[in-house]
N, CA and C of each residue as an Amber inpcrd file, in Angstrom:
protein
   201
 -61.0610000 -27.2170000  38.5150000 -61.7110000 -26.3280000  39.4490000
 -61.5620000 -26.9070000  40.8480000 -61.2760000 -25.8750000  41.6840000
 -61.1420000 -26.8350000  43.2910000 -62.0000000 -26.4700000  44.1060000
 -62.9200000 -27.5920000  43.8400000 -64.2420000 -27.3010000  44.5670000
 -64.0090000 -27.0710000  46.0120000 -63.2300000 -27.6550000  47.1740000
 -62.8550000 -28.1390000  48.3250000 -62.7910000 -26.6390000  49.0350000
 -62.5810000 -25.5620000  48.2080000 -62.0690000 -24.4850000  48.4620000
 -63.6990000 -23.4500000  48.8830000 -64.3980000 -23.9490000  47.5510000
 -65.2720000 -23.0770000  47.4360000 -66.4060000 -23.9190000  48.5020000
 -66.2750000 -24.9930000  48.8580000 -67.3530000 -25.3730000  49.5110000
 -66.6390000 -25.1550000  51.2740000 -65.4110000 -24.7780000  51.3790000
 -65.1480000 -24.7650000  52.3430000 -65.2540000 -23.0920000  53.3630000
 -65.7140000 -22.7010000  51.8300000 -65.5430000 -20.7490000  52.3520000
 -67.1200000 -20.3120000  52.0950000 -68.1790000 -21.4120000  51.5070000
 -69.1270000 -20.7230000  51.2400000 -69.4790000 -19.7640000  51.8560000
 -70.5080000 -20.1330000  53.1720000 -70.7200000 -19.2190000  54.1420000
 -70.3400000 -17.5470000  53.8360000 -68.8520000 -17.5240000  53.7410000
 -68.0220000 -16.0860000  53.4440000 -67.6950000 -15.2970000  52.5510000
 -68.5240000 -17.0390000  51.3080000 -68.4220000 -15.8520000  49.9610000
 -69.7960000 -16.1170000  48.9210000 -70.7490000 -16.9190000  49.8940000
 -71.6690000 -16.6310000  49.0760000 -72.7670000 -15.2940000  48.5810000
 -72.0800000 -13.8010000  49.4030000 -72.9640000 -12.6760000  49.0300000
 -71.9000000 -12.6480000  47.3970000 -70.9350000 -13.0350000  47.8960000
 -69.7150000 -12.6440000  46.4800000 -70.1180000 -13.4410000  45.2220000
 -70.9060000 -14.4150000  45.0500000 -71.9400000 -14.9840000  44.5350000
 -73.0050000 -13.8110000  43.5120000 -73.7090000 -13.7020000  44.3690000
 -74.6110000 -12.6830000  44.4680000 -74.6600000 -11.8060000  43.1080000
 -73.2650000 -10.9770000  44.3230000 -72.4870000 -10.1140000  43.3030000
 -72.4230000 -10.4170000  41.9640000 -71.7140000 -11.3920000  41.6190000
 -70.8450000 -11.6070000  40.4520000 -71.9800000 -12.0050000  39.2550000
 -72.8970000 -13.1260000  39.9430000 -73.8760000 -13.3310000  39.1690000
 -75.5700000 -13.3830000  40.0480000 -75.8720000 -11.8400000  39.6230000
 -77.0340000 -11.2390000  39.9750000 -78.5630000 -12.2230000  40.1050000
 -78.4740000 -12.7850000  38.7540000 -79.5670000 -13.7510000  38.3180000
 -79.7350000 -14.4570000  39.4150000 -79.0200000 -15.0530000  40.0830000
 -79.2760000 -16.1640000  40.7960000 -79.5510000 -15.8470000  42.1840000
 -80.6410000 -16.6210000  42.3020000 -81.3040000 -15.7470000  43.7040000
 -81.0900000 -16.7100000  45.2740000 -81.4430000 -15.8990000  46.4700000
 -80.9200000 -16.0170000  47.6650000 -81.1790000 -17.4280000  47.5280000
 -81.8730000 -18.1370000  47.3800000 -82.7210000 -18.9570000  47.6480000
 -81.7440000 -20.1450000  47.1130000 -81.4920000 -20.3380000  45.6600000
 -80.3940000 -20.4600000  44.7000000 -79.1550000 -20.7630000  45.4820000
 -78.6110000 -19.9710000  45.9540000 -77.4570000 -19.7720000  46.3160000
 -77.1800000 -20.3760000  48.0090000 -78.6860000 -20.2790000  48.5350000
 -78.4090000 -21.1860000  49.7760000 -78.4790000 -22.4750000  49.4240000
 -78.9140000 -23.5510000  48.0520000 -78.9070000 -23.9900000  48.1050000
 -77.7380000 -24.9440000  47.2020000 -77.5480000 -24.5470000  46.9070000
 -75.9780000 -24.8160000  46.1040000 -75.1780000 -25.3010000  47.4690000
 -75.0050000 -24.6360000  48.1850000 -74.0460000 -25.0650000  49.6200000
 -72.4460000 -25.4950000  48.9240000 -71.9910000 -24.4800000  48.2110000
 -70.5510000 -24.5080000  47.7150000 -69.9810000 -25.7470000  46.8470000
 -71.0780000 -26.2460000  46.1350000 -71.0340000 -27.6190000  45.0630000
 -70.7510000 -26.5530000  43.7850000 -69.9160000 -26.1700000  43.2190000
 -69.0970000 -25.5820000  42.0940000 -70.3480000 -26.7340000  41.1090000
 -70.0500000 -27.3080000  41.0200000 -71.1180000 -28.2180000  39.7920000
 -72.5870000 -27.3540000  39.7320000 -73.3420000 -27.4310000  40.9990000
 -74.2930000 -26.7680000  40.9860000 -74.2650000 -25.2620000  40.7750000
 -73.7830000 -24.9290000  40.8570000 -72.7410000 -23.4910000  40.4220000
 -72.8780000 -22.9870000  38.4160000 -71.9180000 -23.9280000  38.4860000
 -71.8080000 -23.8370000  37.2710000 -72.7620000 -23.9920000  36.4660000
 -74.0170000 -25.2190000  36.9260000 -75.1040000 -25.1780000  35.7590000
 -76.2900000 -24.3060000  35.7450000 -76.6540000 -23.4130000  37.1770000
 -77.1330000 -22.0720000  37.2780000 -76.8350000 -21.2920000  36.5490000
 -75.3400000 -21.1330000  36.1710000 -74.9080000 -20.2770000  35.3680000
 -75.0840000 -20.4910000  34.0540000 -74.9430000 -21.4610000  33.4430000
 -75.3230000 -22.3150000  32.2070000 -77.0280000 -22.0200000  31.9730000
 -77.2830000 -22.3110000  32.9740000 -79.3270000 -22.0340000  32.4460000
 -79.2350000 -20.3070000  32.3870000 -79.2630000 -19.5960000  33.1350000
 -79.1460000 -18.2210000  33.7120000 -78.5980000 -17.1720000  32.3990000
 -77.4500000 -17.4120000  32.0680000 -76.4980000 -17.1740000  31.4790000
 -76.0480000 -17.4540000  30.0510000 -76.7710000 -18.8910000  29.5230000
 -76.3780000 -19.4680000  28.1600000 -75.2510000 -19.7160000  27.9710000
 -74.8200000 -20.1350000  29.3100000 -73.1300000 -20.4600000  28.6620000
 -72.7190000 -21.8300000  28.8250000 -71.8110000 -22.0080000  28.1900000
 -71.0130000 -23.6650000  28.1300000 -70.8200000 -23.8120000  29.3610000
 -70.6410000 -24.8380000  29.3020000 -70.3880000 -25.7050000  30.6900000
 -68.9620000 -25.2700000  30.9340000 -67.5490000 -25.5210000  29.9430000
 -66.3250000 -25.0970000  30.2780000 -66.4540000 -23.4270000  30.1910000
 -67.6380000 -22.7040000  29.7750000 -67.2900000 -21.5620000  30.0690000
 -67.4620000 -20.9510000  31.9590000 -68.8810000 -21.7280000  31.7050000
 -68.9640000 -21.1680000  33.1040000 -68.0790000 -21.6870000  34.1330000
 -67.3010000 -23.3440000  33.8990000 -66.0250000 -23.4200000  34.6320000
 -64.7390000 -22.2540000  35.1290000 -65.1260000 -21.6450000  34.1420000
 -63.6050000 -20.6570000  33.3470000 -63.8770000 -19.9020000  34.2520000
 -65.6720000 -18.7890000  34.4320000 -65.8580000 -18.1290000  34.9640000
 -65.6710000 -18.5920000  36.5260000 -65.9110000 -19.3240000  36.8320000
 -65.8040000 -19.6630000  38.5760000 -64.6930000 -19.9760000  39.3820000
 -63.7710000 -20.7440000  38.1620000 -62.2490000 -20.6090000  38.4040000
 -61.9790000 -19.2180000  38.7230000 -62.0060000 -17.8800000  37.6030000
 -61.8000000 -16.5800000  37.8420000 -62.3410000 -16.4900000  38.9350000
 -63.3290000 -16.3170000  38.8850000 -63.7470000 -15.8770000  40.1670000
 -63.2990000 -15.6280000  42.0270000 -63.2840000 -17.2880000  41.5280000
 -61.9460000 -18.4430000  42.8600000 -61.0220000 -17.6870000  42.9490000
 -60.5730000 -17.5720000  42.0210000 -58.8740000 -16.9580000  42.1400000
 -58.8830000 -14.8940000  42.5320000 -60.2050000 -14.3240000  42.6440000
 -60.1620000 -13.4390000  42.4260000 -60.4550000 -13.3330000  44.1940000
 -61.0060000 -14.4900000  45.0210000 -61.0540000 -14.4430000  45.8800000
 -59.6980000 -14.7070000  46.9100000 -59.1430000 -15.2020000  46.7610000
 -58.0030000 -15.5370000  46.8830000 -56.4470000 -14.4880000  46.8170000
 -57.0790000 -13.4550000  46.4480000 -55.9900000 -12.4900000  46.0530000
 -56.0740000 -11.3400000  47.1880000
């Protein structure tokens, strides 16, 4: 996962956040400050998912931004 990316665009894509995964609130998400780790285990509590899943998901995600 390339965190460097996501902590470097937060600011621009944290409503895209939001979006993608609803659960997690403003508050949440300002405080993450584009740490993919912290990311991922929101999603893991939130969500019930594996740790490499929610990787999987944020990679997608990444890449969906990017396009």
């Amino acid at each position: 996962m390339n965190t460097d990316i996501i902590e470097g665009k937060w600011k621009q894509v944290k409503g895209s956040v939001q979006t993608k995964w609803g659960e997690i609130t403003n508050d949440e998400v300002d405080e993450i400050e584009g740490d993919a780790t912290k990311l991922a285990g929101l999603i893991q509590e939130r969500y019930g998912r594996t740790k490499e899943q929610a990787e999987r998901e944020i990679e997608e995600w990444q890449q969906g931004l990017n396009t």
